[in-house]
Residue, then its C-alpha position, 0 to 999 in steps of 0.5 A: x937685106x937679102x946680102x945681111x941674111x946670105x951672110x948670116x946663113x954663110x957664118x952658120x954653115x962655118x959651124x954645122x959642119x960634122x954630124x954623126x959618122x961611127x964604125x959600123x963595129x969597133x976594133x973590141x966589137x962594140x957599137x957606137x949605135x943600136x940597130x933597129x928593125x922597126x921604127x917607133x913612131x910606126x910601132x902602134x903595141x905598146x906591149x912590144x919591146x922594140x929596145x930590148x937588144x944589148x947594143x940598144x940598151x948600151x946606147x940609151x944607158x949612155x945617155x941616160x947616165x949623161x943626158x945633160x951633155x948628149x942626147x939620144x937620137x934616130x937616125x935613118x935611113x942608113x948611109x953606110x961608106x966605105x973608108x981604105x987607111x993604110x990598106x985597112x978596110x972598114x965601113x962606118x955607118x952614118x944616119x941621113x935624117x935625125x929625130x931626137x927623143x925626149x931624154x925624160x921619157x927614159x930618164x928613170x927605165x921608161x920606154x924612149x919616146x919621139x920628141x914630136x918634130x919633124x926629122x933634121x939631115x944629118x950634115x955628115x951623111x949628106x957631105x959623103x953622099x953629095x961630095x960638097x962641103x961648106x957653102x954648097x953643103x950648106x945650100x944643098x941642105x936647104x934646097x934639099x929641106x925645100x924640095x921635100x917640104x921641110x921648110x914649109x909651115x907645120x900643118x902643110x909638112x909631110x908625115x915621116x913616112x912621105x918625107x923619107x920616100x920622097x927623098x929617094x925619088x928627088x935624088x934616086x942618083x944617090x947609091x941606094x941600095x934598097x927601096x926605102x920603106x919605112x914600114x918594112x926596115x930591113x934585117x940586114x945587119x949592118x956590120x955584115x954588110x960587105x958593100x956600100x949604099x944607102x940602106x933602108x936601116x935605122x939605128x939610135x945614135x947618141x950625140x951632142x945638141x945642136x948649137x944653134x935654134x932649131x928653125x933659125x936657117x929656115x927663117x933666115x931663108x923665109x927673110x931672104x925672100x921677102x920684098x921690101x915693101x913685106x918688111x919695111x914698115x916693120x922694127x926690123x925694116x926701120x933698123x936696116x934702113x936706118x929709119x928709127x922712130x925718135x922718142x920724146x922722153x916723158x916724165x911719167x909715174x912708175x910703180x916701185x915695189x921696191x925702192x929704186x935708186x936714180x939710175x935704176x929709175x932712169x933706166x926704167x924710164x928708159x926702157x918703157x918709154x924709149x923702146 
């Protein structure tokens, strides 16, 4: 089973590459991002207005206008790269984690509002960061995921706050730049920023969903780790190891609220009496 779950695991990594990367400022001098110098789930007035910039305005009235196909995204903190074309210098600012809000929360000029789950890395920061791609990307995350308690159940998970700091200490090879704080964001602006790093910044992002359900990777990994006797007696082991229970068909009285045709009946039959 374990070389049936690596595979699957293998084919989604084909799949996860990208994530969100933009100019730190675009060539017309607008953003793909809005700086924030607080983080929401951290700010405990409801009075203050912690939304309120342009660029900020800007990114969540995009997605307000097309939140069937984006949505609305924190990210931090803030991996800043520096990327050289043809001699042209320019800086292009990536989140490592990412938490989505609610897109009803701000659907009619309401304040933006933290789906309550815990934060996903952004696959694009950490390829730059790390310098791996594909597999060991992919492995990189998960081992990544474990170590800061991402993958473990919901109630033994870290607060925000823990995750982040713990991140720093697990890979302080990384180019930090600053101690990451999430109670204290720095007030750096980002497009002003003449050198690389990490930085503890946040920003709201618009992107696409993800493709694919949300804690899929983590149970594959939890199924990769099961001996066979944890799962043998169960559908799943039956089906890998080619042991399905043969069912002897029965005629039995089915309720029909509306008349069913032969085919239907049998097919009913079937599936009640068959699994």
């Amino acid at each position: 089973m374990e070389k049936l779950f690596k595979y699957y695991l293998e084919c989604l990594s084909k799949g996860m590459a990208g994530g969100i990367s933009c100019r730190a400022i675009n060539a017309n001098g607008t953003k793909d991002y809005g700086q924030m110098f607080k983080l929401p789930q951290l700010t405990n007035n409801t009075t203050e207005n912690i939304f309120n910039s342009a660029d900020i305005q800007n990114i969540i009235d995009r997605v307000r206008l097309d939140r069937n196909r984006i949505i609305l995204q924190l990210g931090y903190p803030i991996h800043l790269r520096k990327v050289v074309i043809n001699n042209h210098r320019f800086f292009v600012v990536e989140p490592i984690f990412l938490i989505p809000f609610d897109s009803q929360s701000f659907a009619n000029g309401g304040r933006p509002a933290l789906l309550n789950e815990m934060p996903q890395f952004n696959y694009e920061a950490l390829k730059h960061i790390s310098g791996l791609i594909n597999d060991e990307l992919f492995e990189e995350v998960n081992k990544l995921s474990d170590e800061i308690g991402l993958n473990k159940p919901p109630a033994d998970q870290p607060n925000f706050e823990e995750l982040v700091i713990r991140l720093q200490n697990l890979r302080p090879q990384w180019n930090w730049k600053e101690t990451i704080n999430p109670n204290a964001i720095t007030n750096q602006i980002l497009n002003r920023i003449p050198e690389g790093g990490i930085y503890n910044s946040a920003a709201l992002f618009f992107s696409e969903p993800s493709k694919f359900v949300k804690g899929l990777v983590k149970e594959l990994n939890e199924l990769i780790r099961l001996n066979d006797n944890e799962y043998n007696s169960s559908v799943l082991g039956q089906w890998i190891n080619r042991n399905i229970p043969i069912y002897d068909y029965q005629e039995k009285a089915i309720i029909e609220p509306i008349p069913l045709n032969d085919e239907q009946r049998n097919a009913v039959k079937k599936a009640h009496q068959a699994p």
